[in-house]
C-alpha positions as CSV (number, residue, x, y, z in Angstrom):
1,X,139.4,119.4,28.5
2,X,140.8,117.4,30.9
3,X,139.1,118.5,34.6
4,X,143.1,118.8,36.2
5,X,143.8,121.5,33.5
6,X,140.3,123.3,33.3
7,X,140.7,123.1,37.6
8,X,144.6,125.2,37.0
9,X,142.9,127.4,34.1
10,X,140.4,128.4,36.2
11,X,143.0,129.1,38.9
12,X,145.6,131.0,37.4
13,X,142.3,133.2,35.4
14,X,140.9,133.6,39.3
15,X,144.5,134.7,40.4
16,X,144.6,137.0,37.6
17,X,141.4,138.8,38.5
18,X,142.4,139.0,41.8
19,X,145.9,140.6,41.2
20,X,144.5,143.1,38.6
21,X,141.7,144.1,41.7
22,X,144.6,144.5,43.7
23,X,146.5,146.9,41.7
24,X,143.9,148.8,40.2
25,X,141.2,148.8,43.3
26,X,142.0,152.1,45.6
27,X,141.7,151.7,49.3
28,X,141.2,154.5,52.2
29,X,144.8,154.6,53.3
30,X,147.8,156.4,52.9
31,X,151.4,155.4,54.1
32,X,154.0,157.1,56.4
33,X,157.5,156.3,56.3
34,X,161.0,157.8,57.1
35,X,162.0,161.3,55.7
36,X,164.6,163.3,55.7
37,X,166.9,164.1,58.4
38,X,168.8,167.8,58.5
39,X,171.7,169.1,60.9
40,X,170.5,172.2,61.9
41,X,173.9,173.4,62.9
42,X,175.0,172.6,59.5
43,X,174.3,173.8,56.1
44,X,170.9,172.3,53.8
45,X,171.3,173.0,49.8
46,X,174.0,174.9,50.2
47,X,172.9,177.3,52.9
48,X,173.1,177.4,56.7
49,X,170.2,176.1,57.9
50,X,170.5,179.1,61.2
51,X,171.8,182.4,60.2
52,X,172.1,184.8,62.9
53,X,173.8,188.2,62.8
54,X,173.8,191.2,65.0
55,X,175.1,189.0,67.6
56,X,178.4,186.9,68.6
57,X,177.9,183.5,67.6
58,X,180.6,180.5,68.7
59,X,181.6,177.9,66.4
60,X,179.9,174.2,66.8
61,X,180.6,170.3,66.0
62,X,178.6,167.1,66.1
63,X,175.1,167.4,65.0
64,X,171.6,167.9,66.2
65,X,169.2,167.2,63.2
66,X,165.9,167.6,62.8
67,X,163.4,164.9,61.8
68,X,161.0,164.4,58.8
69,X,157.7,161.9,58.0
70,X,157.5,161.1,54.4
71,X,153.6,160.8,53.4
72,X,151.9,160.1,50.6
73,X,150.0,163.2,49.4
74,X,146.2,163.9,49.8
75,X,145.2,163.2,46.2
76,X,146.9,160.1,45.5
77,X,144.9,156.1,46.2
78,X,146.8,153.8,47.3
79,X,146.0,150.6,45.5
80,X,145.1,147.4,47.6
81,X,148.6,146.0,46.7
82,X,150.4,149.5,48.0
83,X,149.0,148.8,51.4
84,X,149.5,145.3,52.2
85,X,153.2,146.0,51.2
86,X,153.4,148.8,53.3
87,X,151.8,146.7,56.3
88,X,154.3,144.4,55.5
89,X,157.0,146.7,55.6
90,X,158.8,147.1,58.6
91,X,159.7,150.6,57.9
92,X,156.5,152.1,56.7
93,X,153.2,152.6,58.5
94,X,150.0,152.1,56.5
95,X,146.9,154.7,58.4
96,X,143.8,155.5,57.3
97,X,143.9,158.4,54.3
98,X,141.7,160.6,57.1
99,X,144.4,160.4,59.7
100,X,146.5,162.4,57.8
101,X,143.7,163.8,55.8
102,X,141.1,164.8,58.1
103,X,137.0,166.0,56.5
104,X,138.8,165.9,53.3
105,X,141.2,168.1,53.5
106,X,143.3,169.1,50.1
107,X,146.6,168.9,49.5
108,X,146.8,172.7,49.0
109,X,145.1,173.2,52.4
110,X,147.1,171.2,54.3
111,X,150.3,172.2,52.6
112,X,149.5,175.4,53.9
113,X,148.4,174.4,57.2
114,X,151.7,172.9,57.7
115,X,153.6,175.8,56.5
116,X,151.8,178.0,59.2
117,X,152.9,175.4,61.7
118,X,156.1,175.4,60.6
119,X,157.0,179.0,60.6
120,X,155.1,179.0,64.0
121,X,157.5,176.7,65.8
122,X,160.4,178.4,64.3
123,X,159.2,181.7,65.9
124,X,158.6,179.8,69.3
125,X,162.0,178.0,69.1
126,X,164.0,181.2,68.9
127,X,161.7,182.5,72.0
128,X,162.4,179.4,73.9
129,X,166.2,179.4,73.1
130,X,166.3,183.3,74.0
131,X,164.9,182.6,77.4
132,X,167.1,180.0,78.3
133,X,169.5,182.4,77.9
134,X,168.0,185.4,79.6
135,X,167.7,187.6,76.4
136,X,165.1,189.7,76.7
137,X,162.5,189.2,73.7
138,X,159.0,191.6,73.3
139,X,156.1,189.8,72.6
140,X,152.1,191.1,72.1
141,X,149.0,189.7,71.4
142,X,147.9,189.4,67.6
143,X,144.8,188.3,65.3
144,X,146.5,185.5,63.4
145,X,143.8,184.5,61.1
146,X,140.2,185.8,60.8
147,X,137.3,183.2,59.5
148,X,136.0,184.4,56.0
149,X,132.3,185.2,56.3
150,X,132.5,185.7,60.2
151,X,131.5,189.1,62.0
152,X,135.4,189.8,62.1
153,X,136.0,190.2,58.0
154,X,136.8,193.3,57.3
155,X,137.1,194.8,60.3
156,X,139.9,193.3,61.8
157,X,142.8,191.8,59.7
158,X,145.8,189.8,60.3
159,X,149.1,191.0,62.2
160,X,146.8,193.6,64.2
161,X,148.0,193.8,67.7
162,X,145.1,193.6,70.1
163,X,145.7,195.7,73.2
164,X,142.7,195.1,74.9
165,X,138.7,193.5,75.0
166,X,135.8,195.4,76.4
167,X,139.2,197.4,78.5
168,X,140.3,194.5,80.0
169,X,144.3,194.4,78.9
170,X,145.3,191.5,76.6
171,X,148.0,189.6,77.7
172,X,147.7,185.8,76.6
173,X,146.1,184.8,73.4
174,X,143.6,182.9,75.3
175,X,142.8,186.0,77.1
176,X,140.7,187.2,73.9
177,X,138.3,184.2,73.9
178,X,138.1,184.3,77.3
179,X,137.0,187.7,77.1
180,X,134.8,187.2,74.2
181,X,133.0,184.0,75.3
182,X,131.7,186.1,78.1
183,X,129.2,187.7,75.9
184,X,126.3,186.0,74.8
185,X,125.8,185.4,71.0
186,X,123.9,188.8,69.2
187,X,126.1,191.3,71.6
188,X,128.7,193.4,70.9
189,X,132.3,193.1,72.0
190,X,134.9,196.3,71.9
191,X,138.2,195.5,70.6
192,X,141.4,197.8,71.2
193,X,143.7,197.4,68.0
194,X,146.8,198.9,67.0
195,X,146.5,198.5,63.0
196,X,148.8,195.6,61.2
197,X,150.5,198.3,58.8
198,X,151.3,200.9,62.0
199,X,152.9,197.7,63.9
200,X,154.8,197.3,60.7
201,X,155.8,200.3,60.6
202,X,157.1,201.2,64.5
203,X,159.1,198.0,64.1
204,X,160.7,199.2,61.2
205,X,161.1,202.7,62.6
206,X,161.8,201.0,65.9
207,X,159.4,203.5,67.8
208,X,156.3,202.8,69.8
209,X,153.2,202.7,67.9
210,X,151.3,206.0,67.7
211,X,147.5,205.1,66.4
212,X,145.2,202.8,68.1
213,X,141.8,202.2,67.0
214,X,138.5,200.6,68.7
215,X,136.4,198.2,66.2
216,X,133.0,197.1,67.4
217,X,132.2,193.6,66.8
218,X,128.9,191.9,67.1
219,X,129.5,188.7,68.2
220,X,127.5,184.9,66.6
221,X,127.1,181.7,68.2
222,X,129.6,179.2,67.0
223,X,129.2,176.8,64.0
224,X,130.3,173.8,66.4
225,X,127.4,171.9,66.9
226,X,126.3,171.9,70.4
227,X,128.6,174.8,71.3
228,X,126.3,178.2,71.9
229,X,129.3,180.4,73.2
230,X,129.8,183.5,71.3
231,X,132.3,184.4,68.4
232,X,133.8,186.7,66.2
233,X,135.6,184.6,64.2
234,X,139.2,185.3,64.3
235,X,141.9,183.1,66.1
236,X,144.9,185.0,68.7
237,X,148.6,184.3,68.5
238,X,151.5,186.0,69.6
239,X,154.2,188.3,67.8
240,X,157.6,189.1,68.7
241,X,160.6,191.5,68.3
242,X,163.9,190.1,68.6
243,X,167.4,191.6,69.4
244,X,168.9,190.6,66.5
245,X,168.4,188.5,63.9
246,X,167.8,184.8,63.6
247,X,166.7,183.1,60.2
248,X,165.8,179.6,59.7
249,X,166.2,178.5,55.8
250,X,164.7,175.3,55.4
251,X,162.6,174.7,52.2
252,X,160.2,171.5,51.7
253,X,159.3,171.0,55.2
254,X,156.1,171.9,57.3
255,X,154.6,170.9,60.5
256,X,155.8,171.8,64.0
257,X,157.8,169.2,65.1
258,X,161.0,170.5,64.3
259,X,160.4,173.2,67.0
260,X,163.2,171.5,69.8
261,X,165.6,170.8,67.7
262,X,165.8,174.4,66.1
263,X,165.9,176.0,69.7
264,X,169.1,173.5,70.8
265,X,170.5,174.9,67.1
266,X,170.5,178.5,68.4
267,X,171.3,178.1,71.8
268,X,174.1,176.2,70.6
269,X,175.3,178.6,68.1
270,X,174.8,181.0,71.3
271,X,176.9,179.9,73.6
272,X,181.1,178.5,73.8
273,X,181.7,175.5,73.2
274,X,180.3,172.1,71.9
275,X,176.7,171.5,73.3
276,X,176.9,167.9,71.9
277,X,180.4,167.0,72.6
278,X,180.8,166.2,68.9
279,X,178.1,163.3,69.1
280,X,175.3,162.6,66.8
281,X,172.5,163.6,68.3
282,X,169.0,163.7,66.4
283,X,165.4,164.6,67.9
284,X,162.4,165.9,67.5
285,X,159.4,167.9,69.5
286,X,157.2,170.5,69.2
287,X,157.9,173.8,71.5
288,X,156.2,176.5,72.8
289,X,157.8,179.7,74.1
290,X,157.9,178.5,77.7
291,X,160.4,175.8,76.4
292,X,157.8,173.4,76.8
293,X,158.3,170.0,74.8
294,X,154.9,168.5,73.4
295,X,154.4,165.2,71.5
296,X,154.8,164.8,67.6
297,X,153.3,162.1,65.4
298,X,155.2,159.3,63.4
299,X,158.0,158.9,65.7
300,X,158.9,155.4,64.9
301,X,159.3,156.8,61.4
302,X,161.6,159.5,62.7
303,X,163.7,157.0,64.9
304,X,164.6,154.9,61.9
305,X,165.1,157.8,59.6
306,X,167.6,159.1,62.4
307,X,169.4,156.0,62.7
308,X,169.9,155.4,59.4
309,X,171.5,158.6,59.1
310,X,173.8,157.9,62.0
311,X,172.0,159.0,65.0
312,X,173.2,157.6,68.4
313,X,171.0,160.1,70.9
314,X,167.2,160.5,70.0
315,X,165.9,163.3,71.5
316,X,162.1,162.0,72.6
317,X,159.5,164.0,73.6
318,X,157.8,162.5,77.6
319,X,154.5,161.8,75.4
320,X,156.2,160.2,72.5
321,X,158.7,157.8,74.8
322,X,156.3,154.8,75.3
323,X,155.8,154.1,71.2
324,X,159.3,154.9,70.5
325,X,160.9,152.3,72.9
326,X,158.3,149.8,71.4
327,X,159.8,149.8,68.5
328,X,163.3,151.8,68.7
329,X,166.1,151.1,66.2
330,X,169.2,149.2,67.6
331,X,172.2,151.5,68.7
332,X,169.7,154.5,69.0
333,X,168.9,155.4,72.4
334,X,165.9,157.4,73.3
335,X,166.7,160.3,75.7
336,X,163.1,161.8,77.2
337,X,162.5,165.2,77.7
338,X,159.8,167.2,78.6
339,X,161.5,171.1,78.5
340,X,164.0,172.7,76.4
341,X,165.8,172.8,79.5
342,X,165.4,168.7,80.0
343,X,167.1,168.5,76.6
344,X,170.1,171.0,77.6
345,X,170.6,169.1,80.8
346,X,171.0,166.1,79.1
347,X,173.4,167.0,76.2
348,X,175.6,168.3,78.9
349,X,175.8,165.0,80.7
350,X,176.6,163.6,76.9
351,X,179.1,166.2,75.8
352,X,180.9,165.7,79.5
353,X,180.8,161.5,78.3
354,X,178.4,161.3,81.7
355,X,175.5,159.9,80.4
356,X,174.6,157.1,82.8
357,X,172.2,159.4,84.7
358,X,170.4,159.9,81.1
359,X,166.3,160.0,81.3
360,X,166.2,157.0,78.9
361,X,162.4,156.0,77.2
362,X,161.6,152.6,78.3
363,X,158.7,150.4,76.6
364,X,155.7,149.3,78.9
């Protein structure tokens, strides 16, 4: 065989080899990339994405949508192929599967995680929206998860309302490991409780709960390694009764970061006229119940997602603004916000057509 064609053969049989490596070898990433986009003042599937009743609502225009990531799921390889496409890709982000992944973490478990998120900010975002407007909304201290196999099982249970530690009145959910901590692994700690099903119940019956109980607890050292600060296992959140009714239908989406945009989506439905002026406005931003806007990942995802839906305004958390302006999609501009009532502030300058004075994100 002449040495020209055995050189070629042994070429093309080489790029062969290496082309079937690259589709059937798995690597350790996993790829982001735009998701979908949804007006919360509009309707998703159908439905209204905000439902509220029991009080007057005013009609709306324009949109405010929320903002999704798109990631490949936990049990699925990308092959070596996958990857260098996605690196390639403008659109897409290629990270490391334990980014999104982290100590192995199933798809079930962090489906779940994110639906816990997700029903979290939606509680916060109608607190945050509620304040903004002065309506009074009742809030208490609860166990929101309790650690299987920790000195808490069984004697304390999700939903129960914790009214107080060793007597000291709980009024913040870091008020419980504060008071906890302040025992030293072995010793006991006193919780004041009033039960999950008799909060249930005085909701329901709108009455003030009538049974308390005190559970004795004997506290451990924590499982984090170099951490000797006593335990119980359980983790605090917060509950709350509202006036009347708001309900957030939005199937197939978890996390928190939709938090912002569902508190402008009330307080828009809230109040007379147009918060947006008509204008597309899109966003993103996790809340708390102060109002206050934190930082979200994949955002340069969620700025090209937006403006390929038609997004002019992007509502950007402060933390977020330097990587979004990097990067940001032309005709989209990146509005910086730190508060629920940044965000409000702003929207009025834009449905007045005064937006010079805008907090725009600028790249470094």
């Amino acid at each position: 065989m002449p040495r020209r064609t055995a050189t070629m053969l042994a070429s093309t049989l080489m790029l062969i080899v290496l082309l079937c490596a690259g589709v059937f070898l798995p690597v350790p990433y996993a790829e982001m990339s735009p998701g979908p986009t949804v007006n919360t003042l509009g309707d998703h599937d159908g439905e209204p994405v905000l439902r509220i009743d029991g009080r007057k609502t005013y009609p709306t225009d324009g949109h405010l949508n929320m903002t999704t990531v798109r990631v490949t799921s936990a049990d699925y390889r990308m092959n070596l192929v996958e990857a260098v496409y996605g690196w390639l890709a403008h659109d897409n982000k290629v990270v490391p599967h334990d980014t999104l992944y982290p100590d192995g973490k199933t798809e079930e478990q962090s489906t779940q995680e994110n639906a816990e998120e997700f029903s979290q900010s939606q509680e916060s975002a109608k607190v945050a929206a509620l304040k903004e407007l002065d309506v009074p909304v009742k809030s208490w201290v609860i166990v929101s998860t309790v650690v299987k196999g920790s000195p808490a099982e069984g004697k304390l249970h999700a939903g129960d309302v914790i009214k107080s530690v060793d007597g000291s009145v709980v009024r913040e959910p870091a008020d419980v490991a504060e008071l906890v901590t302040k025992h030293k692994p072995g010793e006991n700690v006193d919780f004041t409780i009033v039960p999950a099903k008799e909060q249930a119940a005085a909701e329901k019956e709108n009455r003030t709960p009538k049974r308390t109980e005190k559970i004795t607890i004997t506290t451990t050292a924590s499982d984090d390694a170099g951490d000797e600060r006593a335990v119980v296992g359980i983790a605090a959140g917060t509950d709350h009764t509202f006036p009347f009714t708001i309900d957030i239908e939005l199937a197939d989406v978890g996390g928190p970061s939709a938090g912002l945009m569902f508190a402008l989506g009330i307080y828009d439905k809230l109040t007379p006229g147009s918060l947006t002026g008509g204008k597309f406005v899109a966003g993103t931003g996790t809340i708390d119940d102060a109002g206050k806007v934190g930082p979200i990942g994949g955002i340069e995802m969620k700025t090209v997602g937006a403006r390929a839906k038609g997004a002019e305004y992007f509502l950007t958390p402060a933390d977020n603004c330097e990587a979004a302006a990097a990067d940001a999609p032309e005709g989209l501009t990146l509005i910086k916000v730190n508060t629920i009532h940044d965000a409000l502030g702003a929207l009025k300058d834009l449905s007045s057509g005064d937006p010079a004075d805008l907090p725009t994100c600028t790249a470094s």
